[in-house]
C-alpha positions in Angstrom: 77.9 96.7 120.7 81.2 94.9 120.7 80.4 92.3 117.9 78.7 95.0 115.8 82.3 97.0 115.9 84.4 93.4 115.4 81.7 93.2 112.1 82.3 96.7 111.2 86.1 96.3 111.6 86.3 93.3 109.5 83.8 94.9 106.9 86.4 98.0 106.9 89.7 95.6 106.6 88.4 93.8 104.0 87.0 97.2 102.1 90.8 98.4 102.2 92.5 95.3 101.4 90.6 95.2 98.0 90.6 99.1 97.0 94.6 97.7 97.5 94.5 95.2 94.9 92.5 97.4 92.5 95.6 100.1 93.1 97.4 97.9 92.5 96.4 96.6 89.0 95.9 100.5 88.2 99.8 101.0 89.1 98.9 103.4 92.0 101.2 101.8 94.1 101.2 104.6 96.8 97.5 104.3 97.4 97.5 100.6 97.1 100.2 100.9 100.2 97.6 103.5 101.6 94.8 101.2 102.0 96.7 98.0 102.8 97.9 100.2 105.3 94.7 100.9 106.9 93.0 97.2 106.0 96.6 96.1 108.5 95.2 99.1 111.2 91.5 97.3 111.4 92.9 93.3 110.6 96.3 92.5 110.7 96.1 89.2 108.1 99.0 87.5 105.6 97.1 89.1 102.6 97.1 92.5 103.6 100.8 92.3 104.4 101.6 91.0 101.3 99.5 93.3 99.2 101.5 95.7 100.8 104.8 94.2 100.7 104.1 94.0 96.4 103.3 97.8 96.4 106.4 98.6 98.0 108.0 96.1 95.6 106.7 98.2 92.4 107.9 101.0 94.4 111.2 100.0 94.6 110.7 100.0 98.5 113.0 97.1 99.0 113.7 97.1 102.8 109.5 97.6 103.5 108.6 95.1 100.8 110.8 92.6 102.8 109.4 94.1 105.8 106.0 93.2 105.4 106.9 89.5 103.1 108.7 88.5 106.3 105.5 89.7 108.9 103.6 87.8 106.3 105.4 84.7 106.3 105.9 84.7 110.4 102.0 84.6 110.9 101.9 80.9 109.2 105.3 79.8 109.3 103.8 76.3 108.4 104.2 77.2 104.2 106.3 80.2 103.8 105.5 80.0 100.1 101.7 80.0 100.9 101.6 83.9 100.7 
């Protein structure tokens, strides 16, 4: 049961990060902060952060947008341009 969940989870995470992306591209910034929001809840990864951290951008959500860059960057500090 436990490795059905972990594939369900990262089947869910992954669902969210890219209904994100298409937000996104469709200038629905709030949802596309929605669903990174909830990919984040099931997988935290550097993608979904900064999916997230470009939506608040667009938004004009300063502070969170640098939030979520610098969570990004601290999970692979190795290339902090690599996000």
């Amino acid at each position: 049961m436990g490795e059905e969940k972990t594939e369900i989870e990262e089947l869910l995470a992954t669902t969210y990060l890219n209904m994100a992306i298409c937000f996104f591209l469709t200038n629905e910034f709030s949802k596309s902060v929605d669903k990174a929001t909830l990919s984040i809840k099931y997988k935290k990864t550097i993608k979904a952060y900064y999916r997230r951290g470009k939506a608040h951008l667009a938004r004009n959500d300063f502070e969170l947008a640098i939030k979520d860059f610098t969570e990004a960057v601290k999970m692979d500090t190795s290339d902090p341009f690599d996000i």
